[in-house]
TORVOVO-889958 format. One record per atom (N, C-alpha, C): x, y, z; residue in three letters. Coordinates in steps of 0.2 Angstrom, whole numbers, plus 5000, padded with zeros to 4 digits. Layout:
! residues N
XYZALA ...
END
This chain:
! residues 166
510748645436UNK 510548685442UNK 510948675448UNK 511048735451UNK 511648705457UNK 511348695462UNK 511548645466UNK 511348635472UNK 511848645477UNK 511648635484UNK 512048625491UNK 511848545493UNK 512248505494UNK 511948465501UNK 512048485505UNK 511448475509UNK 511548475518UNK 511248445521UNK 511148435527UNK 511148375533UNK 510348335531UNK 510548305533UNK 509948235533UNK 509648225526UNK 510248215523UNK 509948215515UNK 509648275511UNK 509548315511UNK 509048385511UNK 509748435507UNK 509348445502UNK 509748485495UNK 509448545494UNK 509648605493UNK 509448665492UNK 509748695485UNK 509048705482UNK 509248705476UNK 509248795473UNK 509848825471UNK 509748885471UNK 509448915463UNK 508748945463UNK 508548965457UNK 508549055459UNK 508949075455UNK 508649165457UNK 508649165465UNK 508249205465UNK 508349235473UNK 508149195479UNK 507649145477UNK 507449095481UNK 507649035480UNK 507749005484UNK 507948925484UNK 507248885487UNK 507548815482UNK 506748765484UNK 507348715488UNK 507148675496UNK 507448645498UNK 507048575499UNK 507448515495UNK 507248455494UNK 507348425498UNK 506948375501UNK 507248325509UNK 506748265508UNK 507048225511UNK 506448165510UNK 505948175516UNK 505548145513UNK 504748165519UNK 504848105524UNK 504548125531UNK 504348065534UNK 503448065536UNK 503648045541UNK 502548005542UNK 502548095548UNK 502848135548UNK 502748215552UNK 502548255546UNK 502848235541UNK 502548265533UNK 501948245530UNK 501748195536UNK 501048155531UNK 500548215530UNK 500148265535UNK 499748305536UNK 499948355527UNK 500548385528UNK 500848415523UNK 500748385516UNK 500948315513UNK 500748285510UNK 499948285509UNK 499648275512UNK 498848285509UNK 498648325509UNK 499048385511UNK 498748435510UNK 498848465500UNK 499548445502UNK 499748455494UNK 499348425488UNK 499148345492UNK 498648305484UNK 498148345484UNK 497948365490UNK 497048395490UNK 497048465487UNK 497648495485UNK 497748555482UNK 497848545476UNK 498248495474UNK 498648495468UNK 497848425464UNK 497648375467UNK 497148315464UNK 496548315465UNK 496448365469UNK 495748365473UNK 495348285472UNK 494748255468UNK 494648215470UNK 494948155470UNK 495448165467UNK 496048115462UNK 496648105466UNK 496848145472UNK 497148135478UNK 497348045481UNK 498048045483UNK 498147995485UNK 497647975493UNK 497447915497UNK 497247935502UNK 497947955506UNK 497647955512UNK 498047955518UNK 498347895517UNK 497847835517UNK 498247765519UNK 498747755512UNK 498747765506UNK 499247765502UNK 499647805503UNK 499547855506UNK 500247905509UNK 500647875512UNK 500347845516UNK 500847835523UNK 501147735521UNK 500647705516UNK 501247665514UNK 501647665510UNK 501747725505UNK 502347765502UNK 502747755507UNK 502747805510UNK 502947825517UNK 503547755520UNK 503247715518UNK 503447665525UNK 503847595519UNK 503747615510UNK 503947585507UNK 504547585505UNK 505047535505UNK 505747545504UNK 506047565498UNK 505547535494UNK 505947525486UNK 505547605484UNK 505147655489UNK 504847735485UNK 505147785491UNK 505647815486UNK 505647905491UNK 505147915489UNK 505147965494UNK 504548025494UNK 504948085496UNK 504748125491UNK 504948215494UNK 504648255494UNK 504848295501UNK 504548375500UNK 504848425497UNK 504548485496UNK 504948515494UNK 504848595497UNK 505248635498UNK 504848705503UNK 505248735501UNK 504948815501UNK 505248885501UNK 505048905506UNK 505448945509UNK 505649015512UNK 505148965519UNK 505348905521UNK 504948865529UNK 504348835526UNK 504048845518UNK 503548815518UNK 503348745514UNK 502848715515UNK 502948675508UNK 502648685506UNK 502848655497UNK 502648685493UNK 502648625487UNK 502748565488UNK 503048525482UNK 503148475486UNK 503048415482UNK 502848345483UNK 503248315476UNK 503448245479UNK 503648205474UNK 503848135476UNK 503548075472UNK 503648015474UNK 503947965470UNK 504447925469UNK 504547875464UNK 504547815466UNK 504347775462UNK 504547695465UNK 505047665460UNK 505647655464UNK 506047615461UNK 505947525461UNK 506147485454UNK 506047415454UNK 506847385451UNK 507047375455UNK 507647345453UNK 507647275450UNK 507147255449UNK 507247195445UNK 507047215439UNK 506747265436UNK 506647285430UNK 507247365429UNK 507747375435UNK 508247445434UNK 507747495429UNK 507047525432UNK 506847545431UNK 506547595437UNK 506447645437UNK 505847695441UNK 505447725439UNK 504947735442UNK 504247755440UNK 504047815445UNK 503947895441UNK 503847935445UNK 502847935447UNK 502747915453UNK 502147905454UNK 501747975453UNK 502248045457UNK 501648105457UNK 502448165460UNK 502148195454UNK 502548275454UNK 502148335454UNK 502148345463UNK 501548405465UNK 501948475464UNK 501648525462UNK 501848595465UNK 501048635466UNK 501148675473UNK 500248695478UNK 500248755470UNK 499648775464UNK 499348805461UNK 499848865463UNK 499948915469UNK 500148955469UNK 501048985467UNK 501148925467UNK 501848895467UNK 502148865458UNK 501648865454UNK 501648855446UNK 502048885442UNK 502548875439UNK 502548915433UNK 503248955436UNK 503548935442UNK 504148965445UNK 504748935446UNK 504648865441UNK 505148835441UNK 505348785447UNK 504848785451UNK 504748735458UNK 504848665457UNK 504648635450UNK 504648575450UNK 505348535447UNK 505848595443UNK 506348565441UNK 506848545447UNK 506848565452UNK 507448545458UNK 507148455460UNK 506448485460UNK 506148395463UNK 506548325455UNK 506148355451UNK 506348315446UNK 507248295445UNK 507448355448UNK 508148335446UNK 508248255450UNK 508048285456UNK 508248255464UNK 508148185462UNK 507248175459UNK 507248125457UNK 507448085454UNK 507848105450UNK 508348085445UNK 508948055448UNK 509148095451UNK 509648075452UNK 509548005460UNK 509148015463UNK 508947935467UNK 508847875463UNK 508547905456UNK 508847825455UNK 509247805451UNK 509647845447UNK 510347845447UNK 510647795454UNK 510347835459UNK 510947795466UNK 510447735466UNK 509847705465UNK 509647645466UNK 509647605458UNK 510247635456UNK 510347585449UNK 509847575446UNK 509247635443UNK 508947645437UNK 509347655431UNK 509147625426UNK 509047665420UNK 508947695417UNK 508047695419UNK 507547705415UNK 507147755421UNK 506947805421UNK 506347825422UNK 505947845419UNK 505147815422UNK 504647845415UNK 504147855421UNK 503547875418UNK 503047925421UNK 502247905415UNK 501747935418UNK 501247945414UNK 500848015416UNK 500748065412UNK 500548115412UNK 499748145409UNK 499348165412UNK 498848175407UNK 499348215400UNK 498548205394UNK 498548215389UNK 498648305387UNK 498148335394UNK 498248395392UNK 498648445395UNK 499048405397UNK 499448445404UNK 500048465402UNK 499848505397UNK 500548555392UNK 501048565397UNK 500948595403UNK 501748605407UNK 501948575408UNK 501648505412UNK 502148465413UNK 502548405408UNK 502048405401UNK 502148385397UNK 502948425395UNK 502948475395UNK 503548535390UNK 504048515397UNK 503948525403UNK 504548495409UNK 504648455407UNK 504648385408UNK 504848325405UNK 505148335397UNK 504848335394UNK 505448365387UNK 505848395387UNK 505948455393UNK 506548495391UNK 507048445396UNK 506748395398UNK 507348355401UNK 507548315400UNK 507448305393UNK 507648225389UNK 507248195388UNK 506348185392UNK 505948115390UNK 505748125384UNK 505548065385UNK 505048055377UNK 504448015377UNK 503848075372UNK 503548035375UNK 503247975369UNK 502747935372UNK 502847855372UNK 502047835368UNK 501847785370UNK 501147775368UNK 500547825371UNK 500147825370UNK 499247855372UNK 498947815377UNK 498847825383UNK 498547745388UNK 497747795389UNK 497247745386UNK 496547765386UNK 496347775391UNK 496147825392UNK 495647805400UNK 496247775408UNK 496947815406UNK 497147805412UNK 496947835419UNK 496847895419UNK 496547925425UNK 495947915427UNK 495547885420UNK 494747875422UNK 494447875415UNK 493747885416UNK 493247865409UNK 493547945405UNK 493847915398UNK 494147995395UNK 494648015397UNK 495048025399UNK 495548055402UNK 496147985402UNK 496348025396UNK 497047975394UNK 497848015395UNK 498147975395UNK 498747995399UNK 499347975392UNK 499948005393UNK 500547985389UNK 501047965392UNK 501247905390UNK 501647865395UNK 502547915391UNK 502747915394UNK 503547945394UNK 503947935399UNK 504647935395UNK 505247885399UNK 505747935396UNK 506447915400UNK 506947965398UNK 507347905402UNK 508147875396UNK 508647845400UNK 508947885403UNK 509447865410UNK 509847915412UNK 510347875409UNK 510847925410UNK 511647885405UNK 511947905414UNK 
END
C-alpha cells in the first residue's frame, strides 16, 4: 500500500479516492480515543485511566487514524524488547467506517514500529467470531495459534495469532 511521510511522524496512506492519515496520538486524542472504544467495545472499553497510561507508556504507540479531518481508527501496540516481541493491544475502526479497508493502513503502520523497535514477532488475540478481523490478519501473513478460554470473559474465547516480520 503507498504511503506519504509527513510531518510529525503522520503517514497518509492512499487507498482509492480517500486517504486514512496515520499519526501517533497524544493526551488532546484522549477525548477521541474513548470515544472510538465506546463505539468500537461498548462495555469492554478501555478506561480513560488505561488510556492515558498507554498514552504516557514508552515501550506502546498509540495511533489515530482519520479521513477527510476525522477520526475514525485507533490502534495500540506494546512493544517488549526483552522478549523482541509486540503485542497489538486494540485495532479500532468507528462501525461506520468497516469493511473500507480503514484498518490495513493502521496495521501496516503497526508493523512497521516495530520492525523500528527491533521486533520479530508480532502477535494479537482476537475474538473467536470476529471473521473480519480474523481474514485481515491472514491476508497479512499471521497465523493463527492456540484457543485461549474465556479470554474476554466467561465464553468468549479468543485466538492467539502471530506473524514474524522478516
Amino acid at each position: 500500500m503507498p504511503y506519504t511521510l509527513l510531518a510529525n511522524n503522520s503517514y497518509l496512506f492512499a487507498s482509492g479516492l480517500l486517504g486514512v492519515l496515520v499519526r501517533p496520538a497524544n493526551k488532546e486524542d484522549l477525548p477521541g480515543l474513548m470515544w472510538i472504544e465506546h463505539e468500537c467495545f461498548g462495555r469492554e472499553r478501555f478506561s480513560r485511566r488505561y488510556l492515558l497510561s498507554l498514552l504516557q507508556n514508552q515501550e506502546v504507540d498509540v495511533l489515530i487514524g482519520m479521513v477527510e479531518g476525522n477520526v475514525v481508527a485507533s490502534a495500540m501496540v506494546l512493544h517488549d524488547p526483552s522478549t523482541i516481541r509486540s503485542r497489538i493491544l486494540s485495532l479500532a475502526i468507528i462501525p461506520e467506517e468497516q469493511g473500507h479497508g480503514r484498518s490495513k493502513p493502521l496495521l501496516t503502520h503497526i508493523e512497521e514500529l516495530a520492525r523500528q523497535r527491533g521486533s520479530l514477532i508480532v502477535f494479537l488475540e482476537v475474538r473467536v467470531e470476529n471473521d473480519a478481523a480474523i481474514n485481515l490478519y491472514l491476508g497479512r501473513g499471521y497465523r493463527i495459534g492456540d484457543r485461549i478460554p474465556d479470554f474476554f470473559g466467561r465464553g468468549e474465547d479468543a485466538w492467539y495469532m502471530e506473524r514474524a516480520l522478516l
